[in-house]
N, C-alpha and C positions, 0 to 999 in steps of 0.2 A: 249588357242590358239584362233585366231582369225577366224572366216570365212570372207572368200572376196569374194564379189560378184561387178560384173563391170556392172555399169549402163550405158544409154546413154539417151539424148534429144536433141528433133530438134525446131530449130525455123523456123515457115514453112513462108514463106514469100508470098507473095500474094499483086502482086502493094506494095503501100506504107503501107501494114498490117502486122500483123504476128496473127497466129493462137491460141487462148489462150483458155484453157480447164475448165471448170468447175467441182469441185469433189461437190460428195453431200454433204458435210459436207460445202460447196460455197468458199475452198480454191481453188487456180489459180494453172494450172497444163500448164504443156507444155506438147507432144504427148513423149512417149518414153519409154523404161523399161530394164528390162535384156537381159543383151550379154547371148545366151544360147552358152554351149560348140559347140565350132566349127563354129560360128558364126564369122565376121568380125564385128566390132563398126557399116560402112556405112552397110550391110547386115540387122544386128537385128534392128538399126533404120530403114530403109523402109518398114521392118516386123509389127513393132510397130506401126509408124504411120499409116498402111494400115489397122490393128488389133482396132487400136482403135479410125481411125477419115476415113475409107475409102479412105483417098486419096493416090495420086502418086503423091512421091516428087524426088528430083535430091536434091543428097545431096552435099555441098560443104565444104569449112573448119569449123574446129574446132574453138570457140568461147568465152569457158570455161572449166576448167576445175573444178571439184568439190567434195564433199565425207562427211558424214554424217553417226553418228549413229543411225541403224535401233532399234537396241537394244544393250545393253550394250557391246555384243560380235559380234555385226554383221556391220563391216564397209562395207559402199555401197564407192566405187570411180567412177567416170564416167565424162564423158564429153557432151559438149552441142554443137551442129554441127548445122550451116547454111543448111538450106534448101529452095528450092524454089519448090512453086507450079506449078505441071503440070497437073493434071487433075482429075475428081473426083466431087463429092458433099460431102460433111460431113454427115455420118451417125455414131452419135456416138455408142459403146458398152457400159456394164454397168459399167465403169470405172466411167464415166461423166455423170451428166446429163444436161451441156449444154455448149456451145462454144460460141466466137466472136470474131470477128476480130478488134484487137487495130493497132490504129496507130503507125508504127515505133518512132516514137517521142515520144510516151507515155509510151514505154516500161521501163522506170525506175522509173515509179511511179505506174506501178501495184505491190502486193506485193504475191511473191509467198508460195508455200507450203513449199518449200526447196530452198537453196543457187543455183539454175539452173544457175542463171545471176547475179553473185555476181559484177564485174565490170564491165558490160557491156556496153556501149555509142553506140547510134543509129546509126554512122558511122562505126562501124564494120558491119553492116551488106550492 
């Protein structure tokens, strides 16, 4: 039997940027993690991004949706949510050890950790 666990990620927007994470290992992360029980998708994303890059986002629609094996028994599902920046500096946790902000137009030619933005086009956001 399978375990399911529902992921989520935000693209935090910021003028013409979006928010892009660095993991130690120097793969490209976006801010975002587990829906815990009882959580809503927008709820544990603002949790997330708060938990792992200090800021305050407004979340808006959905963008992607996604899913991956974590291990041969553990399918992650989750989806990837528009967000825009409202206030804050970037303090990351030891998730990351570093960020930067890419231009909305470059967003298909960074290559992430996982399928987060498998068709994505700059004009959705």
């Amino acid at each position: 039997m399978e375990a399911l666990c529902d992921g989520v990620k935000g693209i935090v927007r910021k003028n013409d940027h979006i928010l892009v994470l660095v993991k130690p290992d120097d793969t490209l992360d976006l801010p975002g993690g587990r829906v815990e029980y009882g959580e809503t998708v927008k709820s544990a994303l603002r949790r997330e991004i708060n938990e792992e890059t200090g800021l305050k986002v407004e979340i808006h629609d959905p963008v992607e949706e996604w899913s991956f094996y974590k291990t041969p028994n553990h399918l992650i599902k989750g989806i990837t949510m528009d967000c825009a920046y409202v206030e804050g500096k970037v303090k990351l946790c030891d998730e990351h050890r570093s960020y930067f902000w890419a231009g909305i137009d470059s967003i298909n030619r960074l290559i992430f950790n996982r399928n987060f933005l498998r068709n994505l086009r700059p004009y959705h956001l």
